[in-house]
N, C-alpha and C positions, 0 to 999 in steps of 0.2 A: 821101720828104721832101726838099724841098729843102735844098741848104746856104747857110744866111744867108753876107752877103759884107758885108766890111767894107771899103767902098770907101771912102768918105771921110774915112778916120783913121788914124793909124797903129795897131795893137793897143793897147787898153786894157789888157792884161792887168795885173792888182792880185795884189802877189804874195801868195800862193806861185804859180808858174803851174802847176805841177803837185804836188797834192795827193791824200792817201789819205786815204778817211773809211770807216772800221770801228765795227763793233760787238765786244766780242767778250769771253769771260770770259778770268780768271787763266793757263787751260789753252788760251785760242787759238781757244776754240770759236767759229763764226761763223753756222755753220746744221744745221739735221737736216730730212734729206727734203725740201730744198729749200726748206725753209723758216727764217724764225727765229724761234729755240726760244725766247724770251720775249718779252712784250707790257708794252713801258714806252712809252704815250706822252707821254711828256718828252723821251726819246732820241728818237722819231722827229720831234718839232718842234724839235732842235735840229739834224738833217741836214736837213731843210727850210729852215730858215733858212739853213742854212750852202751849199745846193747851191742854192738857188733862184736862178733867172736867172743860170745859168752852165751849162758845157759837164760830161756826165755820163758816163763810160766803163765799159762793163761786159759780163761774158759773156754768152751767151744765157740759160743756165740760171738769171741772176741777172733777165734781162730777162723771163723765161718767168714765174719766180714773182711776177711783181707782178700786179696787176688789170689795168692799162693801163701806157704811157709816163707817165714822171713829168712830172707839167705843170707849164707855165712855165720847162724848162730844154729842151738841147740833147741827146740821148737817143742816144748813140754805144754800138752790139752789137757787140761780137766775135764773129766766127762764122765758120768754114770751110765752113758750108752756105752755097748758095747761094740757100735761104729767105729772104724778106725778114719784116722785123717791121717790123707799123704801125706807124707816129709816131716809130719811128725810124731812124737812118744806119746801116748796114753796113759794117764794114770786117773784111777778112780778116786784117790784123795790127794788133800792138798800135802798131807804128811809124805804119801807115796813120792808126791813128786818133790819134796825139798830133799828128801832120803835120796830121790835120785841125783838131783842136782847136785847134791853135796858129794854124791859118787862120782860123778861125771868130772868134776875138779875146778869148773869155772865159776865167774863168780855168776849168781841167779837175780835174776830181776824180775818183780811180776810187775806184767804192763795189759792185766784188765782181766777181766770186766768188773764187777760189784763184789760179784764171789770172792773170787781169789781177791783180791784188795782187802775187802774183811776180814777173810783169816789171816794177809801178811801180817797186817797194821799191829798185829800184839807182837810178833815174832823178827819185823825188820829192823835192821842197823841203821838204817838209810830210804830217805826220802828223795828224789828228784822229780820235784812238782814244776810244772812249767803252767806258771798262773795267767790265763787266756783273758786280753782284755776287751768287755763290751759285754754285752749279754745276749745267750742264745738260747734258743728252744732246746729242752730237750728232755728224756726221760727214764735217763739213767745218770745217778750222781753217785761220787764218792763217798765211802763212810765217811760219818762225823769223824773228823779230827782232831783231837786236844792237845794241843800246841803247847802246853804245858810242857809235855812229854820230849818239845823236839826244839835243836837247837839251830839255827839257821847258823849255814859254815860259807856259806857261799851265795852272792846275788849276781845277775849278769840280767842287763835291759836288753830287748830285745824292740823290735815293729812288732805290737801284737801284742807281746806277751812277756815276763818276766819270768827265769830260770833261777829257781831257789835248791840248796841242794840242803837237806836237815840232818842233824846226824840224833839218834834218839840219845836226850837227857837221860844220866842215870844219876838222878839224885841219892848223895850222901847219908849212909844208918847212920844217926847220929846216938850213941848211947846216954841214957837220961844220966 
């Protein structure tokens, strides 16, 4: 796939310029067997809305379990194979790929797996957690989260599930 080029502008980027978009319950659950363990589509029309026509970061496994690339965005795999996957960009690190994203000009969201979630979580602006309610099987969870770090700007109820959007705290140097 080629990489779109923003030649004639400086970066548009709208912030947050790097953003994590999860699903996940109370317990961190995020998938089972590579898949996700419930079916709300509310939640998935409101990551639609929110990643459309923008730059999308994710591992293979996360890239594996879909039907195709997600259309109408920017479709960036992490993978240390050197497999290629249709419709989308490869890169061998997560660095590679925010360099690229930050190239490309839109804003970047990583929306999974474990991997990439770990390394945003030091580096994102932006949290859009849509907290899944009940409890499911499952066997892949989000990192630990210290909420200390993050500031909730936003709540919206849903059936299911609640949409929290965080923006990261940056607590004050304060000199002695």
């Amino acid at each position: 796939m080629a990489i779109p080029k923003n030649t004639n502008r400086v970066s548009t980027l709208r912030e947050p310029q790097l953003a994590i978009v999860v699903a996940m319950t109370d317990d961190r659950v995020i998938g089972c067997k590579n898949q996700i363990p419930w079916d709300m589509p509310e939640e998935r029309l409101l990551f639609r809305e929110m990643t459309f026509d923008n730059t999308v970061i994710m591992g293979s496994h996360t890239f594996q379990s879909l039907e195709k690339p997600l259309a109408n965005r920017i479709n960036i795999v992490l993978t240390k194979s050197p497999k290629s996957f249709p419709g989308a960009i490869t890169c061998r690190s997560f660095f590679q790929s925010l360099v690229l994203g930050l190239r490309i000009g839109k804003p970047i969201y990583v929306i999974g797996g474990v991997g990439p979630y770990q390394m945003a979580l030091s580096v994102a602006d932006c949290l859009h957690i849509s907290w899944i309610k009940g409890t499911f099987k499952g066997d892949r969870y989000f990192p630990e989260l210290d909420r200390r770090n993050w500031l909730a700007e936003e709540k919206r109820v849903y059936e299911g599930f609640s949409y929290v959007r965080y923006r990261r705290h940056i607590k004050a140097v304060t000199q002695p």
